[in-house]
N, CA, C and O of each residue as an XYZ file, in Angstrom:
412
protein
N       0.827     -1.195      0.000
C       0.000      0.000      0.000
C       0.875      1.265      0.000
O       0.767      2.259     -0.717
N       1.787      0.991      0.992
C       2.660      2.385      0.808
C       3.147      2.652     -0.200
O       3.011      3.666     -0.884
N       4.109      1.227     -0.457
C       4.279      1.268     -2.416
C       4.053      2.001     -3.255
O       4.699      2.838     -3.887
N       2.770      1.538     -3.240
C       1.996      2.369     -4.358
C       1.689      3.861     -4.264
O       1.691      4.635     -5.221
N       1.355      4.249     -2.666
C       1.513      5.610     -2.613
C       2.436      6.475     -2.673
O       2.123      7.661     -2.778
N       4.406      5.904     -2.599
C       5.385      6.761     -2.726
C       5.663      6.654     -4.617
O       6.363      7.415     -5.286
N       4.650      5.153     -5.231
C       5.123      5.442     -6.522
C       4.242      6.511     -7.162
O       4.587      7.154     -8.153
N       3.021      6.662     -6.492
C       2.320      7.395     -7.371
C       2.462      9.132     -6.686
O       1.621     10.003     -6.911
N       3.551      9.306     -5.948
C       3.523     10.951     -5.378
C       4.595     10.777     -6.237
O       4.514     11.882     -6.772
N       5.724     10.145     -6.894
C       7.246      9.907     -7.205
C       6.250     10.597     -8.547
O       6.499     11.755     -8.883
N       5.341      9.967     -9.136
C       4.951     10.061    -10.705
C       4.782     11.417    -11.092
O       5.501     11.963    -11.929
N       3.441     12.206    -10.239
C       3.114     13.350     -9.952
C       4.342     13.979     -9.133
O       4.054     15.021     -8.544
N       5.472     13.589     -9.014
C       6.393     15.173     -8.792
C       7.186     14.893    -10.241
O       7.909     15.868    -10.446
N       7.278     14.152    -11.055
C       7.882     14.059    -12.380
C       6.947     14.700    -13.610
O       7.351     15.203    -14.658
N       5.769     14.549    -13.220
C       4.604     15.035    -14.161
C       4.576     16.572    -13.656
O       3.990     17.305    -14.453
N       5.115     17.260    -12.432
C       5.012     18.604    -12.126
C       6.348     18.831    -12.748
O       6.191     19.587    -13.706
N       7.497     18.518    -12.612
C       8.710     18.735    -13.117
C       8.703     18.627    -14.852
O       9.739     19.078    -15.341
N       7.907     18.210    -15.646
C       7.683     18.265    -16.928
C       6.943     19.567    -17.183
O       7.117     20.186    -18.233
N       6.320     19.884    -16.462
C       5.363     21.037    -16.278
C       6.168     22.208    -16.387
O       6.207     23.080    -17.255
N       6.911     22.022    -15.144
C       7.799     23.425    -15.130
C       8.977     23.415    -16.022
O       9.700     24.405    -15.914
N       9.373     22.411    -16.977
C       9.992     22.963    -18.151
C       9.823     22.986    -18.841
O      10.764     23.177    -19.611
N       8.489     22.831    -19.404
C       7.185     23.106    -20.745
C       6.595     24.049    -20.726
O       6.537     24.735    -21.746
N       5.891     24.458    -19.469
C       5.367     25.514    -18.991
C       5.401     26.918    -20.094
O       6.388     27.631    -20.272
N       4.141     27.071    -20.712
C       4.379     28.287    -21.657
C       4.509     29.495    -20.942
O       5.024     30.568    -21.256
N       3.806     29.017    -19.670
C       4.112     30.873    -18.952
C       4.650     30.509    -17.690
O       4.591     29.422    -17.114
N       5.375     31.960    -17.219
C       6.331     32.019    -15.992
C       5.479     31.611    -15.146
O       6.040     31.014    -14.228
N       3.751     31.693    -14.982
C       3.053     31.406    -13.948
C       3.003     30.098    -13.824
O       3.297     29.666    -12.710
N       2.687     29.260    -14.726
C       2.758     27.924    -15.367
C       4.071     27.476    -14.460
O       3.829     26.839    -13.435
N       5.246     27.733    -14.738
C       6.265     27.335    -14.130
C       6.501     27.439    -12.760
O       7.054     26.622    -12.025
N       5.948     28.704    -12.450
C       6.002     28.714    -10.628
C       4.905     28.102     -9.987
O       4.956     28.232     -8.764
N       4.028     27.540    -10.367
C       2.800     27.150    -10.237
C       3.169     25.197    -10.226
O       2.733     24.362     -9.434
N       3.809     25.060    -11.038
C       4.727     23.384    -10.619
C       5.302     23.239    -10.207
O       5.535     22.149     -9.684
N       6.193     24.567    -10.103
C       7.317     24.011     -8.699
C       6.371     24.288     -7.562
O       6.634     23.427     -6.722
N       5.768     24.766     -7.281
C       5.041     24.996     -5.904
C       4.445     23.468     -5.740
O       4.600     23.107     -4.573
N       3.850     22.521     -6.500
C       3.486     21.671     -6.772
C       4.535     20.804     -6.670
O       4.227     20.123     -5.692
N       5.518     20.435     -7.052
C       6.845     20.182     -6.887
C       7.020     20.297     -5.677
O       6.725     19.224     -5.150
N       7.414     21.184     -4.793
C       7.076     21.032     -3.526
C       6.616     21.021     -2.392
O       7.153     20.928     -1.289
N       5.070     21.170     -2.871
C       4.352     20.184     -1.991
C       4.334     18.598     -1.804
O       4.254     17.877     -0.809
N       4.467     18.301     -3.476
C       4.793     16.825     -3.335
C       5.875     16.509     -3.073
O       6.292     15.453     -3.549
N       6.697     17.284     -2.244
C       8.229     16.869     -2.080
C       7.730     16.441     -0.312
O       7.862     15.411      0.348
N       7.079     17.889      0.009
C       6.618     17.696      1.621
C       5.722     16.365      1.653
O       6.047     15.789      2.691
N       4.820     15.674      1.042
C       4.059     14.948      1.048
C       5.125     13.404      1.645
O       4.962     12.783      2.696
N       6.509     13.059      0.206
C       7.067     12.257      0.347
C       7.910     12.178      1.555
O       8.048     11.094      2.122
N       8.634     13.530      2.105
C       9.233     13.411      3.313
C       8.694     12.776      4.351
O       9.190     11.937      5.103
N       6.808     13.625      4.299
C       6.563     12.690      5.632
C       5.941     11.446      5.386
O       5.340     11.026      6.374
N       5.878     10.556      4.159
C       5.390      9.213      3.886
C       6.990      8.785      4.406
O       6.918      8.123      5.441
N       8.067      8.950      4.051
C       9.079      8.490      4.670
C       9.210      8.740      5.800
O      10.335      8.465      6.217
N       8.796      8.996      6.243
C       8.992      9.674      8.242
C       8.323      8.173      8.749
O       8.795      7.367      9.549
N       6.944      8.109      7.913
C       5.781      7.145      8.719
C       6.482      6.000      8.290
O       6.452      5.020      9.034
N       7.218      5.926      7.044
C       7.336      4.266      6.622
C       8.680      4.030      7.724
O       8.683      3.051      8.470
N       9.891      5.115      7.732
C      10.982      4.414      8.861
C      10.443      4.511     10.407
O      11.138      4.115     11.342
N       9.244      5.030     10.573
C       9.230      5.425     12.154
C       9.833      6.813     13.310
O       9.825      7.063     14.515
N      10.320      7.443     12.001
C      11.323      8.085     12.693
C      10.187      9.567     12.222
O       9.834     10.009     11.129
N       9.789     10.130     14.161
C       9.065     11.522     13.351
C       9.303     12.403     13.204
O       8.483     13.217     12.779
N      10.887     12.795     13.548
C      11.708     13.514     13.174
C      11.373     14.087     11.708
O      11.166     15.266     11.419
N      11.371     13.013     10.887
C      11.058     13.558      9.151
C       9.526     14.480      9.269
O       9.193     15.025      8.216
N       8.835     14.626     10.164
C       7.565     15.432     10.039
C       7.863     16.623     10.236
O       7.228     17.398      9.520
N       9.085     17.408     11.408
C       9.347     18.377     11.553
C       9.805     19.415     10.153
O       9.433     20.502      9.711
N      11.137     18.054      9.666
C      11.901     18.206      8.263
C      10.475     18.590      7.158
O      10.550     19.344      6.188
N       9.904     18.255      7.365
C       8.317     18.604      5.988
C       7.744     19.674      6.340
O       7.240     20.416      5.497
N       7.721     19.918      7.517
C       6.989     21.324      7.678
C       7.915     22.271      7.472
O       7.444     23.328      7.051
N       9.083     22.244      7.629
C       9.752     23.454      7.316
C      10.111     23.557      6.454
O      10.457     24.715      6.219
N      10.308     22.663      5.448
C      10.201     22.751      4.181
C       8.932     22.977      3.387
O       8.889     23.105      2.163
N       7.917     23.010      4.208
C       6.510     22.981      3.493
C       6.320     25.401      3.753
O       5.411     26.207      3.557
N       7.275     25.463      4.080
C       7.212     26.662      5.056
C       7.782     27.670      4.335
O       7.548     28.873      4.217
N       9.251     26.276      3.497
C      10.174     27.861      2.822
C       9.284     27.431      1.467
O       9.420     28.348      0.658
N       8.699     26.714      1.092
C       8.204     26.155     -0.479
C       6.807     26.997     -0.182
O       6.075     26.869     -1.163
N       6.150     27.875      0.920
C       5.078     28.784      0.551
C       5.607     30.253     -0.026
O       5.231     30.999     -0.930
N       6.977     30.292      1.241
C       7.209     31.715      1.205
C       8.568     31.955     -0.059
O       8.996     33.016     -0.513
N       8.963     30.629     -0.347
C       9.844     30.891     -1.413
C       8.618     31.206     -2.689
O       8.814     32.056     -3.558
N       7.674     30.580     -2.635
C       6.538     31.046     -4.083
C       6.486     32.734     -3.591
O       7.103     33.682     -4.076
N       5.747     32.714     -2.724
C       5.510     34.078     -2.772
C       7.032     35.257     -3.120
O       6.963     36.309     -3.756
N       7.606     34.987     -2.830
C       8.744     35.584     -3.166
C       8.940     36.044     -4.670
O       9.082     37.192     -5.089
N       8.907     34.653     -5.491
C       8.810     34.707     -6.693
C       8.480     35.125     -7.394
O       9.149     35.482     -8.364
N       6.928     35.336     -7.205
C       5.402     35.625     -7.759
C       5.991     37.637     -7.498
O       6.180     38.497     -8.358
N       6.126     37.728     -5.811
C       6.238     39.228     -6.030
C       7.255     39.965     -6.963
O       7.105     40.967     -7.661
N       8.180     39.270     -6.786
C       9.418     39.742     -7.777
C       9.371     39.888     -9.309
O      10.129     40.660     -9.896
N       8.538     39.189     -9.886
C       8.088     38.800    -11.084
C       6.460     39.837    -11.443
O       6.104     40.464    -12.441
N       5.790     39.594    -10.049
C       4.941     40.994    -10.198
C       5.527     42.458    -10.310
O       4.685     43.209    -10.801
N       6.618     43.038    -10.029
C       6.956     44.195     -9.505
C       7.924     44.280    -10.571
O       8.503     45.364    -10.505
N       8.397     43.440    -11.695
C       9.636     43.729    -12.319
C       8.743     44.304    -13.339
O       7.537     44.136    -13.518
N       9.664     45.063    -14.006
C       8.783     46.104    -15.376
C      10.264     45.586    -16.660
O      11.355     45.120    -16.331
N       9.916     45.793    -17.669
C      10.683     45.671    -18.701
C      11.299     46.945    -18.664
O      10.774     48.051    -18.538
N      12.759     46.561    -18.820
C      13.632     47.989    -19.063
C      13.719     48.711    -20.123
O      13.911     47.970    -21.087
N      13.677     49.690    -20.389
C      13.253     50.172    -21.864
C      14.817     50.803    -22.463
O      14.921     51.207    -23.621
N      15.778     50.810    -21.655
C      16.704     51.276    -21.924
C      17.283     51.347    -23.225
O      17.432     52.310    -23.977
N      17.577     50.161    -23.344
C      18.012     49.421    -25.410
C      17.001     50.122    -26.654
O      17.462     50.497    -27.732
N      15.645     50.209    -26.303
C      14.538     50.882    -27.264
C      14.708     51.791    -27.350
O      14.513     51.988    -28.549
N      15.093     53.075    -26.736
C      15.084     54.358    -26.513
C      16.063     55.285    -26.138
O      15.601     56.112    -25.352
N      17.029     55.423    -26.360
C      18.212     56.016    -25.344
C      18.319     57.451    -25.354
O      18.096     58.235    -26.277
N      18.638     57.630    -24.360
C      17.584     58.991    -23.911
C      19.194     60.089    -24.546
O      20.400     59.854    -24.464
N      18.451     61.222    -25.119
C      19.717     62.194    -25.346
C      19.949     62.903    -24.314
O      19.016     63.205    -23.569
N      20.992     63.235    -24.108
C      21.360     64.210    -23.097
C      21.435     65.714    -23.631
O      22.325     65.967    -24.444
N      20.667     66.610    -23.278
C      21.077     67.982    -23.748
C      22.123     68.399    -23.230
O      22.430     68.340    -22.040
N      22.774     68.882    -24.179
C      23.919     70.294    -23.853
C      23.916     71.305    -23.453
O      23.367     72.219    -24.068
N      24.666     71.526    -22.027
C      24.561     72.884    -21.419
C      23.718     74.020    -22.064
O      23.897     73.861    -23.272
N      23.165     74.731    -21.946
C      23.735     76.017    -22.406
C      24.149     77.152    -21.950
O      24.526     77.455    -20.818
N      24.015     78.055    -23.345
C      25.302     78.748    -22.794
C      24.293     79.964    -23.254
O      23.478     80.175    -24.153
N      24.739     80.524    -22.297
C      24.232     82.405    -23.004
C      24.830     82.866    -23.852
O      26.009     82.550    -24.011
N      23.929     84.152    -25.018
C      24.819     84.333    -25.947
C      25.366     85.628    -25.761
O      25.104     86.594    -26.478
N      26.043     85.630    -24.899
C      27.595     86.885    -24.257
C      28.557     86.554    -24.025
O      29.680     87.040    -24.157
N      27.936     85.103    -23.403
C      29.473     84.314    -22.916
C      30.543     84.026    -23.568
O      30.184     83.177    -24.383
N      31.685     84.230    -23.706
C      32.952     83.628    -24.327
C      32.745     81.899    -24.118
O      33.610     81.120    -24.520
């Protein structure tokens, strides 16, 4: 029974990992790894229960912890970035001027 449940979370984190390098959009991609690791937290603690040891439950939550706040991270950074326009447009600089008395 367990078997089958670490083969079929193993399948679905390979089917999210196809995702996020097919993925037509950046959301698409952060959207499987988040998926990615949740099913990463899922397998840690199926391994916690299958050795006995519940140590591995602590190890999943805090990883279940940086895999919320590492998305959000992402998502904001990717919200807040603007395209640089620098290369399209380059800005002229005017030249002093000068009064016409001055030497």
């Amino acid at each position: 029974m367990f078997a089958v449940a670490t083969t079929a979370i193993v399948i679905a984190m390979v089917l999210a990992l196809v995702r996020a390098i097919a993925g037509p959009s950046l959301y698409d991609r952060v959207l499987a790894g988040n998926s990615f690791g949740t099913k990463t937290v899922l397998l840690i603690g199926l391994m916690g229960f299958l050795t006995g040891r519940p140590d591995f439950l602590d190890i999943a939550l805090l990883y279940a912890l940086i895999n919320f706040t590492g998305t959000l991270a992402i998502l904001r950074f990717f919200s807040y970035r603007k395209p640089s326009r620098a290369c399209a447009a380059p800005t002229q600089k005017a030249a002093p001027s000068q009064k016409e008395g001055a030497p």
